[in-house]
C-alpha positions as CSV (number, residue, x, y, z in Angstrom):
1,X,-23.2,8.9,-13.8
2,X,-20.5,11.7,-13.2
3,X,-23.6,14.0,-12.8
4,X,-24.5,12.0,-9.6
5,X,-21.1,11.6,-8.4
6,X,-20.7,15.4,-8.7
7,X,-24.4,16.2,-7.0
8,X,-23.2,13.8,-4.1
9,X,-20.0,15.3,-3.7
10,X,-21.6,18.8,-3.5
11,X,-24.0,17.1,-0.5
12,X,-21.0,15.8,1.0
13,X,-18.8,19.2,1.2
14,X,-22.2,21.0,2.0
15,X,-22.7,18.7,4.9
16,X,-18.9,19.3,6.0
17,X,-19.4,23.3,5.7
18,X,-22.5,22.8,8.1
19,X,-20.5,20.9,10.8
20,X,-17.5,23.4,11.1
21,X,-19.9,26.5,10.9
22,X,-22.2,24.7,13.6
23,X,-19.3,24.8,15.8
24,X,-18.1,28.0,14.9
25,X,-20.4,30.2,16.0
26,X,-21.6,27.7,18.9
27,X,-21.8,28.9,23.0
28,X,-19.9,27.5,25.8
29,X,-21.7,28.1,29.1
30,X,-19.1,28.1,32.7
31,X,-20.6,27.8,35.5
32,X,-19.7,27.3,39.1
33,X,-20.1,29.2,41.9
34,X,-18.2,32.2,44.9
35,X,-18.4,31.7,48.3
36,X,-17.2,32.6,51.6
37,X,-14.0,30.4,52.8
38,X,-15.1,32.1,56.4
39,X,-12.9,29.5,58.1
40,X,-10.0,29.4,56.0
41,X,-11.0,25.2,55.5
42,X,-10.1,25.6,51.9
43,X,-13.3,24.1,51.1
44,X,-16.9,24.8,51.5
45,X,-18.5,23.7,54.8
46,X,-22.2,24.2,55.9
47,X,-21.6,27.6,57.5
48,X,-19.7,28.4,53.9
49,X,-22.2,31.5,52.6
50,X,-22.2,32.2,49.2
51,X,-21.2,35.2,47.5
52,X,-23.7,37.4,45.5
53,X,-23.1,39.7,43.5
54,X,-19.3,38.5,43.2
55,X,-17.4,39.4,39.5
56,X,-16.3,36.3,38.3
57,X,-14.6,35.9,34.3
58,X,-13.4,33.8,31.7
59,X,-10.4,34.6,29.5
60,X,-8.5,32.7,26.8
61,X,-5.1,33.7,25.9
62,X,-3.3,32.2,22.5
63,X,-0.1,30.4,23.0
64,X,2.0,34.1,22.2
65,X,-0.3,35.6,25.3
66,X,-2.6,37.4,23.4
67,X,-6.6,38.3,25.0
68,X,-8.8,36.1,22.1
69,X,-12.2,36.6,24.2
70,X,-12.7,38.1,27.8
71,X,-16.5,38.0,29.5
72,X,-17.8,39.0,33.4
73,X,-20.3,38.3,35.1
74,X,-21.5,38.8,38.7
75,X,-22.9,36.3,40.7
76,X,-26.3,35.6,41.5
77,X,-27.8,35.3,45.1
78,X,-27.1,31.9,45.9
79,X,-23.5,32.8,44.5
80,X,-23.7,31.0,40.8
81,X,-22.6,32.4,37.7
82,X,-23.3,31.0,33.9
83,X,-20.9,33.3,31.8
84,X,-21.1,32.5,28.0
85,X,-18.5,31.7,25.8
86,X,-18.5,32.2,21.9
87,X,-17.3,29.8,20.0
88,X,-14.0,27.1,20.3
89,X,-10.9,27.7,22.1
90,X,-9.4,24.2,21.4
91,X,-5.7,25.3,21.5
92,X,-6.1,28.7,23.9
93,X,-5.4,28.6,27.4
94,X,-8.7,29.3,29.0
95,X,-9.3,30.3,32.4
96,X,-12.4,31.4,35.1
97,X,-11.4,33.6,37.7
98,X,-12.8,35.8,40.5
99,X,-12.2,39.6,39.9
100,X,-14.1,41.3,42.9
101,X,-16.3,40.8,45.9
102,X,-18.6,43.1,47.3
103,X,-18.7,42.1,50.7
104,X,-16.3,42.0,53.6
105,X,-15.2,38.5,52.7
106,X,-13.2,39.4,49.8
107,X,-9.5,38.3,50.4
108,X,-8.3,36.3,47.4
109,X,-7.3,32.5,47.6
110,X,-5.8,29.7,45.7
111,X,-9.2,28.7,45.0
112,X,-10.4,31.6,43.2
113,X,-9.2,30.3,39.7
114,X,-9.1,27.5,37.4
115,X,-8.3,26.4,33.6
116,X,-11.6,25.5,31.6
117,X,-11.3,23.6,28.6
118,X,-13.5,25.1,25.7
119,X,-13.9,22.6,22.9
120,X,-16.2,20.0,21.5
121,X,-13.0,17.7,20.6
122,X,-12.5,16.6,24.2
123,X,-15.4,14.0,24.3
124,X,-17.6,15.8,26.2
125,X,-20.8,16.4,24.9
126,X,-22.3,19.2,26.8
127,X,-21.8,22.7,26.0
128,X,-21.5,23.2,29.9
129,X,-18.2,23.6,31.8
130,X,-18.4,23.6,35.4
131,X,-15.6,25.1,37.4
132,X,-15.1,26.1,40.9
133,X,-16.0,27.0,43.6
134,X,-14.3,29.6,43.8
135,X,-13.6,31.3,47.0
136,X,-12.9,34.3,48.9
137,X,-11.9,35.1,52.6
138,X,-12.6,37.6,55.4
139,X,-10.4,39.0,57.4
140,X,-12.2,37.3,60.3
141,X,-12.8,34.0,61.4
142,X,-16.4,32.7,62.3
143,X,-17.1,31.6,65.3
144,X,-18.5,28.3,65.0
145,X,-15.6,27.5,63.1
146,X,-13.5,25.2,65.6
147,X,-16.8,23.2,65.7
148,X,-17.2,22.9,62.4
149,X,-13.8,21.4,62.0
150,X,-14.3,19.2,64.6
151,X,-17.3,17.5,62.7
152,X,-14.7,17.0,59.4
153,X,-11.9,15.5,62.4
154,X,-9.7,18.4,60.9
155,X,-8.1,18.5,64.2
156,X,-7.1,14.8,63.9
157,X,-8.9,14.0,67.5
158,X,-9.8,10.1,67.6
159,X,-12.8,9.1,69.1
């Protein structure tokens, strides 16, 4: 009888081993995507391009500030990225950021970064994080930009 205790045990902490490497050495994937804020709207609109060929990167930092894992990626031609993450970051402060556009639209704004939260013990079963968009600006405005604000009512015009 203790034999089988003992060889069920040994499943048991086996099995528990397998679980926490699983995890361990698992992949995160964040995604989103860059575009063009070419109206200063602070969100996309239909005459929003996207960015290709943008840097975009995920960092997570310990609680003391230290780098645990830093990855880049640039942007594809519809303006998506997929940057891989190794392993879990439950108690790191992670964060996806833009780094560099090549284009003329390439003024920084407050949406060019957010936290992602890089753990299986959130309840969230994928291994995908989606984030964004992110977006840039140009030192230009485009012209069918009033227009395009007048089909979102920005201008607070009743009809």
């Amino acid at each position: 009888m203790a034999k089988i205790s003992a060889f069920f045990g040994l499943i048991a902490l086996l099995a528990l081993l397998g679980v926490a490497n699983a995890h361990a050495g698992h992949n995160f994937y964040v995604t989103g995507k860059v575009y063009c804020d070419n109206c200063a709207a602070g969100y996309p609109t239909r005459i929003s391009p996207p960015i290709p060929g943008a840097t975009v990167a995920v960092e997570c930092k310990d609680r003391a500030g230290k780098r645990l894992f830093y990855n880049e990626q640039s942007t594809d031609n519809n303006g998506l990225f997929n940057i891989a993450v190794q392993g879990e970051h439950e108690h790191d402060a992670c964060e996806a950021f833009t780094v560099s556009s090549p284009t003329s639209c390439n003024i920084p704004t407050d949406s060019s970064r957010g936290p992602v939260f890089l753990t299986h013990n959130n309840g969230i079963n994928s291994d995908e994080r989606k984030t964004g968009p992110f977006a840039y600006r140009s030192t230009t405005t485009h012209s069918a930009c009033q227009a395009v604000m007048a089909e979102y009512n920005i201008y607070g015009d009743s009809d």
